[in-house]
One Martini backbone bead per residue (centre of mass of N, CA, C, O) as a GRO file, in nm:
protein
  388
    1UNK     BB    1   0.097   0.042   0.018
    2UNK     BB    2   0.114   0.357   0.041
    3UNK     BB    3   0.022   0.358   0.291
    4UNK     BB    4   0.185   0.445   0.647
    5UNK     BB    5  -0.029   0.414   0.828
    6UNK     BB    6  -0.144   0.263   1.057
    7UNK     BB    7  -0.450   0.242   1.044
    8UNK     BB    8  -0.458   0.250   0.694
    9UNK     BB    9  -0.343  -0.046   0.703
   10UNK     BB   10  -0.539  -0.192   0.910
   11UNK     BB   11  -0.772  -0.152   0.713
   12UNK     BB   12  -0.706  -0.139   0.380
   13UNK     BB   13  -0.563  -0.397   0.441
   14UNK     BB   14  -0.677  -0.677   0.159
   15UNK     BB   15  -0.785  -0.922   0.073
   16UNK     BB   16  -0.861  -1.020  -0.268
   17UNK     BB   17  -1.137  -0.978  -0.423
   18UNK     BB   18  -1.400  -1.134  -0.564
   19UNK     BB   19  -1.629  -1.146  -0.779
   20UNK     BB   20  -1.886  -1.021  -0.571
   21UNK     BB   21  -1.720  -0.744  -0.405
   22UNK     BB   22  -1.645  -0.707  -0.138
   23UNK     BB   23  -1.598  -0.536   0.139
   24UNK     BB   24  -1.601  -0.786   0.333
   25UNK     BB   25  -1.383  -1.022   0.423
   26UNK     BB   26  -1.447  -1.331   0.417
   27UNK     BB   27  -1.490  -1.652   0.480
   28UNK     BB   28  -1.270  -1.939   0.415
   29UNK     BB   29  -1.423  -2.275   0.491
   30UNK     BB   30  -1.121  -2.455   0.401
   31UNK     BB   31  -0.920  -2.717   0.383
   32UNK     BB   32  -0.931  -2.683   0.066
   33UNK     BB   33  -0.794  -2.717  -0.270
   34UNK     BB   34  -0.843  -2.654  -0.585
   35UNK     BB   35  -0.709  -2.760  -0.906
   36UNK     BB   36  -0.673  -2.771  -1.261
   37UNK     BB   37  -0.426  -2.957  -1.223
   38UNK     BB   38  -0.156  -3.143  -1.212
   39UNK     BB   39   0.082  -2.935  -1.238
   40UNK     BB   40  -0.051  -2.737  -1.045
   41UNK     BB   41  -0.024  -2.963  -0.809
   42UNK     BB   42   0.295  -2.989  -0.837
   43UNK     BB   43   0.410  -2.698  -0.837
   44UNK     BB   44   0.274  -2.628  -0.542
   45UNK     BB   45   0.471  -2.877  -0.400
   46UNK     BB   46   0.719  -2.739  -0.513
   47UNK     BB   47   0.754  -2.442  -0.498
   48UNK     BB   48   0.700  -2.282  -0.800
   49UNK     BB   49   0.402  -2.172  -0.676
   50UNK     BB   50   0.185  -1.998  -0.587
   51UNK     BB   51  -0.050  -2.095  -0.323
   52UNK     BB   52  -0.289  -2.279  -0.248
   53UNK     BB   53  -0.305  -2.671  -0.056
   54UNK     BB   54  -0.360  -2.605   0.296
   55UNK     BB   55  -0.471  -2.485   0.559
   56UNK     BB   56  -0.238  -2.573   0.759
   57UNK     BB   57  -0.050  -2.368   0.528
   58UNK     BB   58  -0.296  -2.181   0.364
   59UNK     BB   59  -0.512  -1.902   0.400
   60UNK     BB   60  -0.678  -1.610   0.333
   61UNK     BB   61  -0.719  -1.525   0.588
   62UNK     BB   62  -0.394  -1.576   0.738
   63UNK     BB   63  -0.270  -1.429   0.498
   64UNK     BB   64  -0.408  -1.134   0.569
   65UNK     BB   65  -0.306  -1.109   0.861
   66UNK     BB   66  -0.025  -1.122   0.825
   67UNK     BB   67   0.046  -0.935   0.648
   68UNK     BB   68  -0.042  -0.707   0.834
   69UNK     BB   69   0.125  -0.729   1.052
   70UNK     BB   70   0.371  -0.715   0.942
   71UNK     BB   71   0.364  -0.412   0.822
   72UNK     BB   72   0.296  -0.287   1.135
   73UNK     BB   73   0.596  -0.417   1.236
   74UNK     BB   74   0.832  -0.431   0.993
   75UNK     BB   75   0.804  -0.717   0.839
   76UNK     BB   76   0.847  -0.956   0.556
   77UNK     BB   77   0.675  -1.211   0.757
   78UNK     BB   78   0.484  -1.498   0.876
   79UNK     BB   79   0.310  -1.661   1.132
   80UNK     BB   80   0.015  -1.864   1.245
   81UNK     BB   81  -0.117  -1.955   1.532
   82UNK     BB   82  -0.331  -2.065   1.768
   83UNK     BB   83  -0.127  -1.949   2.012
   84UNK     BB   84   0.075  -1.820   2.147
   85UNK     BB   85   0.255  -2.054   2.260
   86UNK     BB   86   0.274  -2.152   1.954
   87UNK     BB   87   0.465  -1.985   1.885
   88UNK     BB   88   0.684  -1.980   2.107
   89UNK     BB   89   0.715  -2.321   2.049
   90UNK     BB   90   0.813  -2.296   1.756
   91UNK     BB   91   1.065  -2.104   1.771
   92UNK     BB   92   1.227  -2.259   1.935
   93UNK     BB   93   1.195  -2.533   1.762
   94UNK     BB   94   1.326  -2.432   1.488
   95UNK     BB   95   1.629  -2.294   1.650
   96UNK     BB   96   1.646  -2.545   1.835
   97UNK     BB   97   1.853  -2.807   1.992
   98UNK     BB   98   2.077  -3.044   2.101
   99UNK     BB   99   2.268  -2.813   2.348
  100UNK     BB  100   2.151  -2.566   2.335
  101UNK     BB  101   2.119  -2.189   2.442
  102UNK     BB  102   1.898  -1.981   2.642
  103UNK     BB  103   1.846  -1.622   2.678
  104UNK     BB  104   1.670  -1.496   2.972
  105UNK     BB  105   1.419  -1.354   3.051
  106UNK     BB  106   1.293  -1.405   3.358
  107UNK     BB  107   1.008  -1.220   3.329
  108UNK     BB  108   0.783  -1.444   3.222
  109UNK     BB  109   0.576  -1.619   3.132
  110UNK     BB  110   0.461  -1.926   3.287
  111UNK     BB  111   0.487  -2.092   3.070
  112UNK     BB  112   0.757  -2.046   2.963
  113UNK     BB  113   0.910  -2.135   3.169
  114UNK     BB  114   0.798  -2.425   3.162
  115UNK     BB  115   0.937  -2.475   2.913
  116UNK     BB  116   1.260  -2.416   3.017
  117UNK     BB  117   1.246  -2.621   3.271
  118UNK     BB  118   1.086  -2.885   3.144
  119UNK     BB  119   1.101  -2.950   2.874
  120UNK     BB  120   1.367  -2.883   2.709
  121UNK     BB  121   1.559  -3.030   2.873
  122UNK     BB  122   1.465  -3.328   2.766
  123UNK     BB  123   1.616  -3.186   2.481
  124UNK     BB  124   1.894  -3.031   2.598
  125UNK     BB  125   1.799  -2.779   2.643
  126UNK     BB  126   1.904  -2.451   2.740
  127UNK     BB  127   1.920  -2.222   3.021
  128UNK     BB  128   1.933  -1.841   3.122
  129UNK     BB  129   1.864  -1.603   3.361
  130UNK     BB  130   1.782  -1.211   3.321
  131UNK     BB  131   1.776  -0.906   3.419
  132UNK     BB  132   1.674  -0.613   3.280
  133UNK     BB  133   1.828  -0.442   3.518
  134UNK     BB  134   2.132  -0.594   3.420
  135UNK     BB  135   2.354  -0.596   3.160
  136UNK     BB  136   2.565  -0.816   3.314
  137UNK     BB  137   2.359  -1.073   3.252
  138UNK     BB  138   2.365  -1.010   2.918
  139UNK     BB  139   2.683  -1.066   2.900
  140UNK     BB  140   2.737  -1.345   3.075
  141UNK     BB  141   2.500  -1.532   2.948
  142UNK     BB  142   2.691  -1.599   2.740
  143UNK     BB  143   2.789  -1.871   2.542
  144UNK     BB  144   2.865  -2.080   2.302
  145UNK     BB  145   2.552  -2.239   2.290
  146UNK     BB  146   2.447  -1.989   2.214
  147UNK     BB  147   2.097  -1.902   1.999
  148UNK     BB  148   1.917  -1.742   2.208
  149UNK     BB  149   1.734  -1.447   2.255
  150UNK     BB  150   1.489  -1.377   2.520
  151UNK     BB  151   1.189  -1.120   2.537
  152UNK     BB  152   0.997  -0.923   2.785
  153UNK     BB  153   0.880  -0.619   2.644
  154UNK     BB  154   0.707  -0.609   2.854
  155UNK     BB  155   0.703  -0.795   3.177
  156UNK     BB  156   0.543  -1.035   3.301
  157UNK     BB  157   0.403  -0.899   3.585
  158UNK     BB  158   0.644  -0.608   3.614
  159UNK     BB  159   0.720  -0.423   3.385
  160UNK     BB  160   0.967  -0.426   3.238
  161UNK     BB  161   1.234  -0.332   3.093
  162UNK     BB  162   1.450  -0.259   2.774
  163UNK     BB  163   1.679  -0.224   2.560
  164UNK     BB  164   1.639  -0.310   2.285
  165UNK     BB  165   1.889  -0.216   2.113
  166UNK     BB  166   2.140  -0.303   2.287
  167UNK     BB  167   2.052  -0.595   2.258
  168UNK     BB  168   2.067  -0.619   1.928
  169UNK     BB  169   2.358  -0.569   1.949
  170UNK     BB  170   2.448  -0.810   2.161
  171UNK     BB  171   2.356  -1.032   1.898
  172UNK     BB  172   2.518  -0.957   1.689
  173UNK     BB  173   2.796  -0.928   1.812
  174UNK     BB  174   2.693  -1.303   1.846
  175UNK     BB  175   2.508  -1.430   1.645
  176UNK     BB  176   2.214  -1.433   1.743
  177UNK     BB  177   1.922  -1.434   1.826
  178UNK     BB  178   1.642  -1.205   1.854
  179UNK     BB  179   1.326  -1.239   2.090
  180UNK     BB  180   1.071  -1.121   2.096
  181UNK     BB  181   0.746  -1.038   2.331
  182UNK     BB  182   0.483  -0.775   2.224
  183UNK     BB  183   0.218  -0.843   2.369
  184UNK     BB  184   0.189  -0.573   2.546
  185UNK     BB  185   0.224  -0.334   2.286
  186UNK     BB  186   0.201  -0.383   2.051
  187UNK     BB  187   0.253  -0.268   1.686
  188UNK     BB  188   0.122   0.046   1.828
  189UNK     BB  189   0.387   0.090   2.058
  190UNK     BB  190   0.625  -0.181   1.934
  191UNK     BB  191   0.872  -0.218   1.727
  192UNK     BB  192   1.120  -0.496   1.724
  193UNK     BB  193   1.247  -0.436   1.428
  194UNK     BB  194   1.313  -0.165   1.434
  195UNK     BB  195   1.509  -0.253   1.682
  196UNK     BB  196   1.675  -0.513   1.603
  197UNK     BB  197   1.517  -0.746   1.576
  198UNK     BB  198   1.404  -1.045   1.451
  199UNK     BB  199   1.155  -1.186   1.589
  200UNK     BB  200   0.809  -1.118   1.679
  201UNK     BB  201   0.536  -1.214   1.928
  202UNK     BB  202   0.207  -1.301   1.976
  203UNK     BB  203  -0.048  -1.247   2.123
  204UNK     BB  204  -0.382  -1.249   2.010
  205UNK     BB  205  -0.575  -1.289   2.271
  206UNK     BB  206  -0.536  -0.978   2.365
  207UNK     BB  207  -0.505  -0.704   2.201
  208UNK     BB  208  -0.575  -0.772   1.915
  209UNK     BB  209  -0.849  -0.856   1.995
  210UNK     BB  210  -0.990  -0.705   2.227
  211UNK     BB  211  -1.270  -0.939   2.335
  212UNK     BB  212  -1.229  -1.221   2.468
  213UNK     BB  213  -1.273  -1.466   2.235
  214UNK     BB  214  -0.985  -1.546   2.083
  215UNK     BB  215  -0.734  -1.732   1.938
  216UNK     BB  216  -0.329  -1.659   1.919
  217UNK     BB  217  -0.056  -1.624   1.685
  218UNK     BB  218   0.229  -1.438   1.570
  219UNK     BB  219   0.505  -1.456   1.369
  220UNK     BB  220   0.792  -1.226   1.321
  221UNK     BB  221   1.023  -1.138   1.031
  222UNK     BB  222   1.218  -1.275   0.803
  223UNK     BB  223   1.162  -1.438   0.522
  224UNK     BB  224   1.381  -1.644   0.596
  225UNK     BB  225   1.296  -1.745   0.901
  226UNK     BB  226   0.995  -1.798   0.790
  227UNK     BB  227   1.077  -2.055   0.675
  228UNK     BB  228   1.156  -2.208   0.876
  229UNK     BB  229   0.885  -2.209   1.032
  230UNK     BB  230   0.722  -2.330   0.808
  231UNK     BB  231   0.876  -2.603   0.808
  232UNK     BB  232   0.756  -2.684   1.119
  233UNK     BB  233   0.452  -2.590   1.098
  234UNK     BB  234   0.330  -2.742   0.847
  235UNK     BB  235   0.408  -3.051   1.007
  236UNK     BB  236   0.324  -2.985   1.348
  237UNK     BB  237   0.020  -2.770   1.342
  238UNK     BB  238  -0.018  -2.470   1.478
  239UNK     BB  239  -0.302  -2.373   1.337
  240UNK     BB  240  -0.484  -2.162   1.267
  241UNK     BB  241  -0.806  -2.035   1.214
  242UNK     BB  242  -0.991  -1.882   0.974
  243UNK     BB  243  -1.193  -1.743   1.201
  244UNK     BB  244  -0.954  -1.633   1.346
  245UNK     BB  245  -0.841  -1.444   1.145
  246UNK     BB  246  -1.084  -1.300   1.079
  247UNK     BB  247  -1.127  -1.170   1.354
  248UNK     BB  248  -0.807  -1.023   1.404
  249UNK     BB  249  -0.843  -0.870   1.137
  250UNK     BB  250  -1.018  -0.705   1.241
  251UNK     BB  251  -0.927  -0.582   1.477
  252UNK     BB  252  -0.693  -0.407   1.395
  253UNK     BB  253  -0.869  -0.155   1.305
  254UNK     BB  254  -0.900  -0.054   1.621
  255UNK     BB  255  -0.649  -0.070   1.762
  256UNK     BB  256  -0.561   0.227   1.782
  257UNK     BB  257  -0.804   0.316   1.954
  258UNK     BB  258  -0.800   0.123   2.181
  259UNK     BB  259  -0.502   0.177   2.313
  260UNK     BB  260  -0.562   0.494   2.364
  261UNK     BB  261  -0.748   0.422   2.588
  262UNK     BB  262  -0.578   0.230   2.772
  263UNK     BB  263  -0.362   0.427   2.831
  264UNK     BB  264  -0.525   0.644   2.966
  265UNK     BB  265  -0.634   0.492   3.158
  266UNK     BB  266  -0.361   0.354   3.290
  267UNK     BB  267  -0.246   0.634   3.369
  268UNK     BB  268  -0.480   0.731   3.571
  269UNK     BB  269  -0.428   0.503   3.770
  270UNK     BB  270  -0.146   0.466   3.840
  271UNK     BB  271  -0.142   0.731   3.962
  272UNK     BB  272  -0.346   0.698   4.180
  273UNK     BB  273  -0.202   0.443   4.310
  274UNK     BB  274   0.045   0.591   4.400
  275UNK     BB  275  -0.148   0.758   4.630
  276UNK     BB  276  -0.160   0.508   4.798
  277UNK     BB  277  -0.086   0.423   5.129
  278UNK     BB  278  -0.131   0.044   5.071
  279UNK     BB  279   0.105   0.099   4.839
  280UNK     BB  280   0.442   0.004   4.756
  281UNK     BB  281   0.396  -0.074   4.423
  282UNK     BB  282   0.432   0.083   4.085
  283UNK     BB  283   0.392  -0.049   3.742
  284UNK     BB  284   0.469   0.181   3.488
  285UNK     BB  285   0.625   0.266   3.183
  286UNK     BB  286   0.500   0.634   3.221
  287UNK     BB  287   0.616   0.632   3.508
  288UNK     BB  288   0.857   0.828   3.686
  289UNK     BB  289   0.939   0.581   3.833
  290UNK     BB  290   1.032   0.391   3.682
  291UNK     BB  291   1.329   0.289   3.615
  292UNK     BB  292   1.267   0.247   3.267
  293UNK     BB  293   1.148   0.547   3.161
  294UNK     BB  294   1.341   0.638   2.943
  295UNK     BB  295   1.315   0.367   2.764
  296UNK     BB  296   1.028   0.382   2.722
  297UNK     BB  297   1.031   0.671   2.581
  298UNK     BB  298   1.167   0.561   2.350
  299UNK     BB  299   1.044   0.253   2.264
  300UNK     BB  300   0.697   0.440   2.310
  301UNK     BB  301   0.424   0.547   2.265
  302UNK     BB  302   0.333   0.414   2.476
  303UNK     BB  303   0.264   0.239   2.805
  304UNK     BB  304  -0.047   0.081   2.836
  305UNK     BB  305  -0.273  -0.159   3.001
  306UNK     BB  306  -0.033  -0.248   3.249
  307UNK     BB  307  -0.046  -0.323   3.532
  308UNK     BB  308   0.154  -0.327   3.862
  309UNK     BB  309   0.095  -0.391   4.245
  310UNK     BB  310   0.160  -0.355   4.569
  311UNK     BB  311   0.014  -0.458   4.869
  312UNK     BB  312  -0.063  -0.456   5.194
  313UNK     BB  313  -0.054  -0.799   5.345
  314UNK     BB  314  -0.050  -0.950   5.111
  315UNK     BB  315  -0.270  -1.236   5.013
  316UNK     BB  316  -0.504  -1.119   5.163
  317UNK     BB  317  -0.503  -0.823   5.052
  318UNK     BB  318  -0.542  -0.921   4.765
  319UNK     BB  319  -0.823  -1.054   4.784
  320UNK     BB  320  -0.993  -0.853   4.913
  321UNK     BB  321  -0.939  -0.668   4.677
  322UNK     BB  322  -1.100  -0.856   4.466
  323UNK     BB  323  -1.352  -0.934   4.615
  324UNK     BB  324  -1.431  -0.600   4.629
  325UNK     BB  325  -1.477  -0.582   4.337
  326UNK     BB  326  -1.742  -0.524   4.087
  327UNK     BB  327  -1.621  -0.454   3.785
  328UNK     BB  328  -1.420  -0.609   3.731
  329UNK     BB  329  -1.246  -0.888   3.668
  330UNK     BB  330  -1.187  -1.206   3.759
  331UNK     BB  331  -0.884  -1.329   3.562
  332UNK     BB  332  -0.597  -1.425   3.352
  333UNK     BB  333  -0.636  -1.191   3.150
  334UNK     BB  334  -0.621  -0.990   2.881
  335UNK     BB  335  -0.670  -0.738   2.654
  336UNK     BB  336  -0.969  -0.599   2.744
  337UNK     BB  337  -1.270  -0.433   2.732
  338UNK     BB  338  -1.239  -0.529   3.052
  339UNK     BB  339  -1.164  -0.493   3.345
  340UNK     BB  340  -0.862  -0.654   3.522
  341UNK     BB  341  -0.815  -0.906   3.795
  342UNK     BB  342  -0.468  -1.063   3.898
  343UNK     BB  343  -0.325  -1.317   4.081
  344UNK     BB  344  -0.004  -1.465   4.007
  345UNK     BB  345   0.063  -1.645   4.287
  346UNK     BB  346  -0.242  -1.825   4.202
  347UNK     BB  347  -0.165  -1.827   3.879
  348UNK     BB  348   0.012  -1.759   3.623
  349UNK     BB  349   0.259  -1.834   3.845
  350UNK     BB  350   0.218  -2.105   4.044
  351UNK     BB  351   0.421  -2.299   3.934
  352UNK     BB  352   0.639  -2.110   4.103
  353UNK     BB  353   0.835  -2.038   4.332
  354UNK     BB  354   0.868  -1.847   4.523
  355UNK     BB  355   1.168  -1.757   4.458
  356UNK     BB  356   1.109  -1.713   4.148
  357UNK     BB  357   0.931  -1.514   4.186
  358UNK     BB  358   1.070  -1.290   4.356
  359UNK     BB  359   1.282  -1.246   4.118
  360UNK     BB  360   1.009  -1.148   3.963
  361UNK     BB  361   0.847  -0.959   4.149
  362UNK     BB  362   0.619  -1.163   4.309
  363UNK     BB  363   0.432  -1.138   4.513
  364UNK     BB  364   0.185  -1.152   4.747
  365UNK     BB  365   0.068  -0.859   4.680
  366UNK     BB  366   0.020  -0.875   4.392
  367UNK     BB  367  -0.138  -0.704   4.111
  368UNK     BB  368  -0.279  -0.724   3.780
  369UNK     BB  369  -0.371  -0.497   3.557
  370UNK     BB  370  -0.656  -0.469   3.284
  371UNK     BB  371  -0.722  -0.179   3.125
  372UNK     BB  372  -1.029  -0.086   3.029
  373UNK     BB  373  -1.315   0.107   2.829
  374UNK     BB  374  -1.403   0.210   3.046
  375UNK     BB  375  -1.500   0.448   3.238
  376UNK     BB  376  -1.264   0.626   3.453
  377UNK     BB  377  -1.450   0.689   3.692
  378UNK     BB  378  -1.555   0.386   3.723
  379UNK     BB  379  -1.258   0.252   3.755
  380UNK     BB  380  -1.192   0.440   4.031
  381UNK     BB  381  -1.446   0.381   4.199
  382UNK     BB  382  -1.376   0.095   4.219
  383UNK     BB  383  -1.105   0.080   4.345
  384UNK     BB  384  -1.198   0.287   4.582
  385UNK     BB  385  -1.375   0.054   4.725
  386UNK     BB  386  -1.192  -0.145   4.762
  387UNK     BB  387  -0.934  -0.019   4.928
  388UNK     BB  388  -1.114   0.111   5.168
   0.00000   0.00000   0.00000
């Protein structure tokens, strides 16, 4: 497309109508497809040409999802998976195999975590963990056999940052891949490729879909590594369905104008709760207290959806205060157009133990706010008789 404006990309960018001349484009709900002969189905299994073959490895909704991501995110290609999780282990068993080892930061998703430490062991792979404001930990966790750095920023859910460009210097610097996991962010707030890194990866099941509906992953590279993953995920089967790939690249649509309401609204959470007696730490990225508050405003446009503070009194006052909340929805979920409240040390964390959890800022009285779309006086007031 001429234009280049992220609104105008989501919502523009769409897969080439058919002869109906639909405006808004259809489901394609065929597990495969008709060649007109012999040869166009030999050419197609040989990648002599281009085209559908099998909706597992590619269809006209999930084919125009990826464009459009590649597109907002400033990649060359793309690849579509069931959900956030089968993104990231995909990427991991594409590129990493028995004797490798991966650099990750310490504060990731639980389920990677879950990756990390119990199932690649098995299969040989290694890793050490990185806390995101230590530098020399990111420099001298680099191995002979590492092959990959891997990294989510903002943090799920201490909301960490780092240095983005630093980092794909050190990664380029030893021949690494670099991995971000975008999903806090998404290519509206930051994009870690036009940023050095080779990879970025999303749940679409969060901000992306943004209305708690369904699931999704997409990973995002250059043309050459999305082969690779191509090459992995084809046989091994991790894909999305064209039903969600056709609701999520709707949702892009709108990406634009919902995450400026998250932010806006979660910028003035952020605030509230830093002003109040009860709470020991707030943890938001365009909070001038964030430790990394100016690596945030070089490499996002904003904050972001997701808050996380610490309550006084452990797991009991953080269980109370979830309980009196009237409006939030309780749940383990986020990036959804209702606000959110999880408590990451008794679910989405709860498989670590306490040690690991402390490692990565995860307290008995943390709380992860996922901050939606309802009115800002609704969401501070539903906050301040919980708190009360």
């Amino acid at each position: 497309m001429q234009e280049d404006n992220f609104e105008t990309i989501a919502i523009r960018l769409q897969a080439e109508r058919t002869h109906f001349k639909e405006h808004s484009v259809p489901l394609y709900l065929t597990s495969s497809y008709k060649f007109d002969d012999s040869e166009e189905m030999r050419a197609l299994f040989a990648n002599e040409k281009d085209g559908n073959v099998y909706s597992r490895y590619a269809n006209p909704n999930t084919s125009e999802l990826i464009e459009k991501m590649a597109a907002l995110e400033g990649a060359e290609a793309g690849w579509a998976t069931a959900t956030g999780m089968a993104a990231i282990f995909t990427t991991f068993a594409t590129f990493l195999g028995n004797g490798d080892h991966v650099l990750s930061s310490r504060s990731v998703f639980g389920s990677t975590h879950q990756l990390l430490n119990n199932i690649f062991p098995k299969w040989g792979i290694g890793y050490t963990y990185a806390d995101l404001d230590k530098p020399e930990q990111w420099i001298n966790g680099i191995h002979e056999n590492t092959k990959m750095i891997f990294v989510e920023t903002p943090s799920n859910p201490g909301i960490d940052i780092i240095d983005l460009e630093w980092l794909a210097k050190l990664a380029k610097e030893h021949n690494l891949l670099l991995v971000v996991d975008n999903c806090f962010a998404t290519p509206y707030l930051q994009q870690p490729i036009k940023l050095g890194a080779d990879i970025s990866i999303h749940s679409a099941t969060k901000f992306i879909d943004g209305q708690g509906r369904t699931l999704g992953g997409i990973i995002l590279g250059t043309a050459a590594l999305m082969k690779d993953i191509e090459g992995f995920a084809r046989h091994s089967g991790p894909a999305m369905s064209p039903f969600n790939a056709w609701l999520l690249s709707k949702s892009l649509e709108t990406l634009a104008v919902r995450m400026d309401r998250h932010c806006e609204n979660a910028m003035k959470v952020a605030e509230f709760l830093e002003g109040r007696n009860k709470i020991k730490k707030v943890m938001y990225p365009f909070l001038p207290s964030h430790p990394q508050y100016d690596i945030a405003r070089k490499q996002m446009r904003q904050g972001g959806g997701i808050i996380t503070f610490v309550i006084e009194g452990g797991v009991e006052a953080a269980a109370a205060f979830m309980d009196k909340l009237q409006m939030f929805s309780i749940s383990a979920n986020l990036g959804d157009t209702r606000s959110i409240a999880t408590h990451p040390a008794t679910s989405t964390h709860s498989k670590l133990t306490e040690e690991q959890r402390l490692e990565v800022g995860i307290e008995q009285g943390s709380i992860r706010l996922s901050i939606g779309l309802e009115h800002i006086d609704d969401i501070l007031k539903d906050l301040e008789q919980a708190l009360s």
